[in-house]
C-alpha positions as a Markdown table, in Angstrom:
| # | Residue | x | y | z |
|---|---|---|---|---|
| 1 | Unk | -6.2 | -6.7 | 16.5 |
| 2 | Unk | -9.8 | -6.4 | 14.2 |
| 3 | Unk | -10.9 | -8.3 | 12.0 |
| 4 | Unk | -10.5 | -5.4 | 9.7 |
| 5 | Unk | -6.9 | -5.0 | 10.2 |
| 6 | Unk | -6.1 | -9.0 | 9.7 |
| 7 | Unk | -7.5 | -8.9 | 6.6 |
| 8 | Unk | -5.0 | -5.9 | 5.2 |
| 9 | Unk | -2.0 | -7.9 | 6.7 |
| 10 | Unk | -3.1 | -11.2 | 5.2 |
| 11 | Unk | -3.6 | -9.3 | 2.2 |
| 12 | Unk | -0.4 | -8.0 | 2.6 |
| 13 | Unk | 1.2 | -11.2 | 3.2 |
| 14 | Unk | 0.1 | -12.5 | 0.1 |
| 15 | Unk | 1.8 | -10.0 | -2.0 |
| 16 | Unk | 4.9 | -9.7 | -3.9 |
| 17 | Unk | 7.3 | -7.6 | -0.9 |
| 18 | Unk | 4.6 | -7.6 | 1.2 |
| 19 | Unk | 4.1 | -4.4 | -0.1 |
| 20 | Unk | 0.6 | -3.0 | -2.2 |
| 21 | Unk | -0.8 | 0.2 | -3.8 |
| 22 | Unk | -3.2 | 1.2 | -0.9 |
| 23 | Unk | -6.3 | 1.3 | -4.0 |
| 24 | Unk | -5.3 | -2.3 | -4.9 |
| 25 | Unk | -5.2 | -3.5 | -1.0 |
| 26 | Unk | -8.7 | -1.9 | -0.6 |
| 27 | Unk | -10.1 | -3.7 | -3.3 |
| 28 | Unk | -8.8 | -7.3 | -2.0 |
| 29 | Unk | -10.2 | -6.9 | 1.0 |
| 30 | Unk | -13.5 | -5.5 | 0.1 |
| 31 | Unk | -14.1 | -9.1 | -0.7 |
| 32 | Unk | -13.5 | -10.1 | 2.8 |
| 33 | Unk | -16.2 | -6.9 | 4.2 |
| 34 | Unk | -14.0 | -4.3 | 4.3 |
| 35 | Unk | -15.9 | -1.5 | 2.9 |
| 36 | Unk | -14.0 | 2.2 | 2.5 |
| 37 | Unk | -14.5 | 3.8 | 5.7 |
| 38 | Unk | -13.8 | 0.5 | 7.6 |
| 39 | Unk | -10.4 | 0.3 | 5.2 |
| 40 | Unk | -9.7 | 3.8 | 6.1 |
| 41 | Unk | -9.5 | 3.2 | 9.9 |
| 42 | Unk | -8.0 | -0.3 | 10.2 |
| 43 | Unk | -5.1 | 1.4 | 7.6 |
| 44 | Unk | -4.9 | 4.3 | 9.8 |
| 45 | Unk | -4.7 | 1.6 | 13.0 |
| 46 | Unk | -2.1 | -0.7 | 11.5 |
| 47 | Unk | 0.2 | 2.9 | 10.2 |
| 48 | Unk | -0.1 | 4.5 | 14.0 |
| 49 | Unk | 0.9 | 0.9 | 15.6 |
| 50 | Unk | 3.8 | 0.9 | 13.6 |
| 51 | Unk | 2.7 | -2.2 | 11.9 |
| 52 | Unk | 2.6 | -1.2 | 8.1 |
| 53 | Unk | 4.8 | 1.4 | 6.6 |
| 54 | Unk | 2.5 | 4.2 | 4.4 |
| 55 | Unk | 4.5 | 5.9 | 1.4 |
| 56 | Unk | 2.8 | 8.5 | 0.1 |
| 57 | Unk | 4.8 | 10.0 | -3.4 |
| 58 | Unk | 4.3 | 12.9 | -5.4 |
| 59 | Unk | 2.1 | 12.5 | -7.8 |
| 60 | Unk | 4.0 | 11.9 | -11.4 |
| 61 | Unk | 1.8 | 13.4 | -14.0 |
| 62 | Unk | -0.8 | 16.6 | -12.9 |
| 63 | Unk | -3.8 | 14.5 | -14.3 |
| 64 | Unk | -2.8 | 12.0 | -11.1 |
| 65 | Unk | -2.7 | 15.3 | -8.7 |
| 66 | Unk | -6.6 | 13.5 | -6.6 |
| 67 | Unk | -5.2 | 9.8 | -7.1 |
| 68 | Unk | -4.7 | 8.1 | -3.9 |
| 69 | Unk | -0.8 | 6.8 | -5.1 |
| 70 | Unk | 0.0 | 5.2 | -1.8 |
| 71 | Unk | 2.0 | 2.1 | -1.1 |
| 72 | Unk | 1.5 | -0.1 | 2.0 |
| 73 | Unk | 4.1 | -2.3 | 3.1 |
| 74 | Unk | 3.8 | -4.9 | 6.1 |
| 75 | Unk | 6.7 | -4.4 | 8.6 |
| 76 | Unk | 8.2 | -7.3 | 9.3 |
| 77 | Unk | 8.0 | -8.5 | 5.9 |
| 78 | Unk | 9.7 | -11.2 | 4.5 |
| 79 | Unk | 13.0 | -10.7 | 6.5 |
| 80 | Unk | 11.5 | -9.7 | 9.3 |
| 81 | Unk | 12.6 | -6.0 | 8.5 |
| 82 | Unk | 12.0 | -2.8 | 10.2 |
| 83 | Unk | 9.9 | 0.1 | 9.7 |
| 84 | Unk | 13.1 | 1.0 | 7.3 |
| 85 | Unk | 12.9 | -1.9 | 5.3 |
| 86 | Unk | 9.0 | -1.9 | 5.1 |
| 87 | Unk | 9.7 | 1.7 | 3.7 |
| 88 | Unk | 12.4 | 0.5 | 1.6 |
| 89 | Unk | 9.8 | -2.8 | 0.2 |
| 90 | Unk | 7.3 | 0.4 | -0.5 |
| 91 | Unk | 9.1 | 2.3 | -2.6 |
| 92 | Unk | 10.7 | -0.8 | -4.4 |
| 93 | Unk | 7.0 | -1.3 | -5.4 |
| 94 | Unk | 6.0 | 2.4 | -6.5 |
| 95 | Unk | 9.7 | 2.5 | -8.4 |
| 96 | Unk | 8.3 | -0.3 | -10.7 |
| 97 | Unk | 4.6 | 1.0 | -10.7 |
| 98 | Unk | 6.4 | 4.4 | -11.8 |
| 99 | Unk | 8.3 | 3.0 | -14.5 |
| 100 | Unk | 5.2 | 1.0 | -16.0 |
| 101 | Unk | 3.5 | 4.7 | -16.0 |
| 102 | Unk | 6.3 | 6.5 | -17.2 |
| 103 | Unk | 6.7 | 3.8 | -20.3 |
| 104 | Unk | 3.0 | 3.8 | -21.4 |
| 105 | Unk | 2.3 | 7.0 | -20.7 |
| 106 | Unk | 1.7 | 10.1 | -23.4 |
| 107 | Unk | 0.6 | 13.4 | -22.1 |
| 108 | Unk | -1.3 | 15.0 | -24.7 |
């Protein structure tokens, strides 16, 4: 394992459900070195080893339609789950990121 990819699952760790919009997880770890590209690959690493699960919705609003909405989840999490339950952590996070978007939000 990189250094790169430590510093997402310590990032990770650190989190509410082990789980994190992708944006937000970038930003934490930029402080550790981790610039964009170098994000990019050790995310792309840690999904194709099977150690984080990616969910990537729909976006909920057309102005969001070139956001990066993803939601990274460690697997293994605090249960020691599966790639399910990493999944399941994910979209447990982007369900209440949704519904503080949905509740403040006023297309005009």
């Amino acid at each position: 394992m990189t250094t790169d990819t430590e510093a997402l699952l310590a990032a990770l760790a650190a989190a509410p459900r082990q789980a994190l919009p992708a944006t937000r997880l970038a930003a934490l770890v930029r402080a550790a070195g981790v610039d964009a590209g170098r994000f990019a690959g050790a995310l792309a690493a840690l999904a194709d080893g099977g150690r984080v699960a990616l969910l990537d919705p729909p976006p909920p609003d057309r102005h969001l339609a070139d956001t990066d909405l993803r939601v990274v989840a460690a697997v293994g999490g605090p249960a020691g789950d599966d790639p399910a339950g990493a999944h399941l952590r994910a979209r447990q996070t982007w369900d209440e990121i949704l519904r503080g978007f949905l509740a403040a939000h006023r297309c005009q």
